[in-house]
N, C-alpha and C positions, 0 to 999 in steps of 0.2 A: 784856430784851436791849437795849432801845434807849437802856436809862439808862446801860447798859456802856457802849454805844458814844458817846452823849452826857459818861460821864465823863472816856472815854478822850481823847476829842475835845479837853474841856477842861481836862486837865492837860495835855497835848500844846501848848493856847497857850501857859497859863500855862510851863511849861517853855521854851518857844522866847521868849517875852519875859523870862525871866530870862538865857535864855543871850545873848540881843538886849544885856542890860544888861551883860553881866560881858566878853560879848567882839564887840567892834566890829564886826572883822574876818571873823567867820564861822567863822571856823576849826574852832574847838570842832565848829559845826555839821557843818563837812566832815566832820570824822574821823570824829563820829558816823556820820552818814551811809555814810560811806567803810564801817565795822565792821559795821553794819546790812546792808547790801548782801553784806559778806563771807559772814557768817552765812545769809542767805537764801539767798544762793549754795550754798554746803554745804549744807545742808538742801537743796533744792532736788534737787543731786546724789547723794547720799545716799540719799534717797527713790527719785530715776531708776535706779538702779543696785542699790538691792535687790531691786526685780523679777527684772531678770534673774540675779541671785546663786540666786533663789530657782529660776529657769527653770534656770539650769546645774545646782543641785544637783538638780533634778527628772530632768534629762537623763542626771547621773551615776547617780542612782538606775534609773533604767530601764535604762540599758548594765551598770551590773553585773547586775540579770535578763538579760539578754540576754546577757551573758558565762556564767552559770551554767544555763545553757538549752541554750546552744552546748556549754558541758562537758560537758553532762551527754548530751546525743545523742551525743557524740564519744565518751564513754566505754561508751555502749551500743551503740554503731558497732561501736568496737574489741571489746568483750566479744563481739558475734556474731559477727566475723572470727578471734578466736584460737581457738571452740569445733570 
């Protein structure tokens, strides 16, 4: 794991001294960055937000039991009132 993170470490200079070379200004670096950040962003939200996707469809599932619970007393209700 640490020679991962030791590779990763060092194509990440090598890479930022090439783009050091190709563009003065930073730029490149920004927009990277800029895109990078998008992306985390999203994920980030995406992740937050499936929970509760997952909590509301748990909700929906339990309310239609409880719709068909309710039916189903109401119509044994009715059935001992019309006899």
């Amino acid at each position: 794991m640490s020679k991962l993170i030791c590779s990763i470490f060092k194509f990440r200079s090598r890479f930022s001294s090439y783009l050091d070379r190709i563009d003065t200004t930073g730029r490149i670096k920004e927009l990277i960055g800029f895109v990078l950040f998008g992306l985390l962003y999203f994920a980030f939200c995406y992740l937050y937000t499936l929970s509760l996707y997952r909590y509301d469809e748990t909700l929906d599932q339990l309310s239609l039991k409880n719709k068909k619970q309710a039916w189903a007393l109401y119509e044994e209700y009715n059935s001992g009132i019309s006899k």
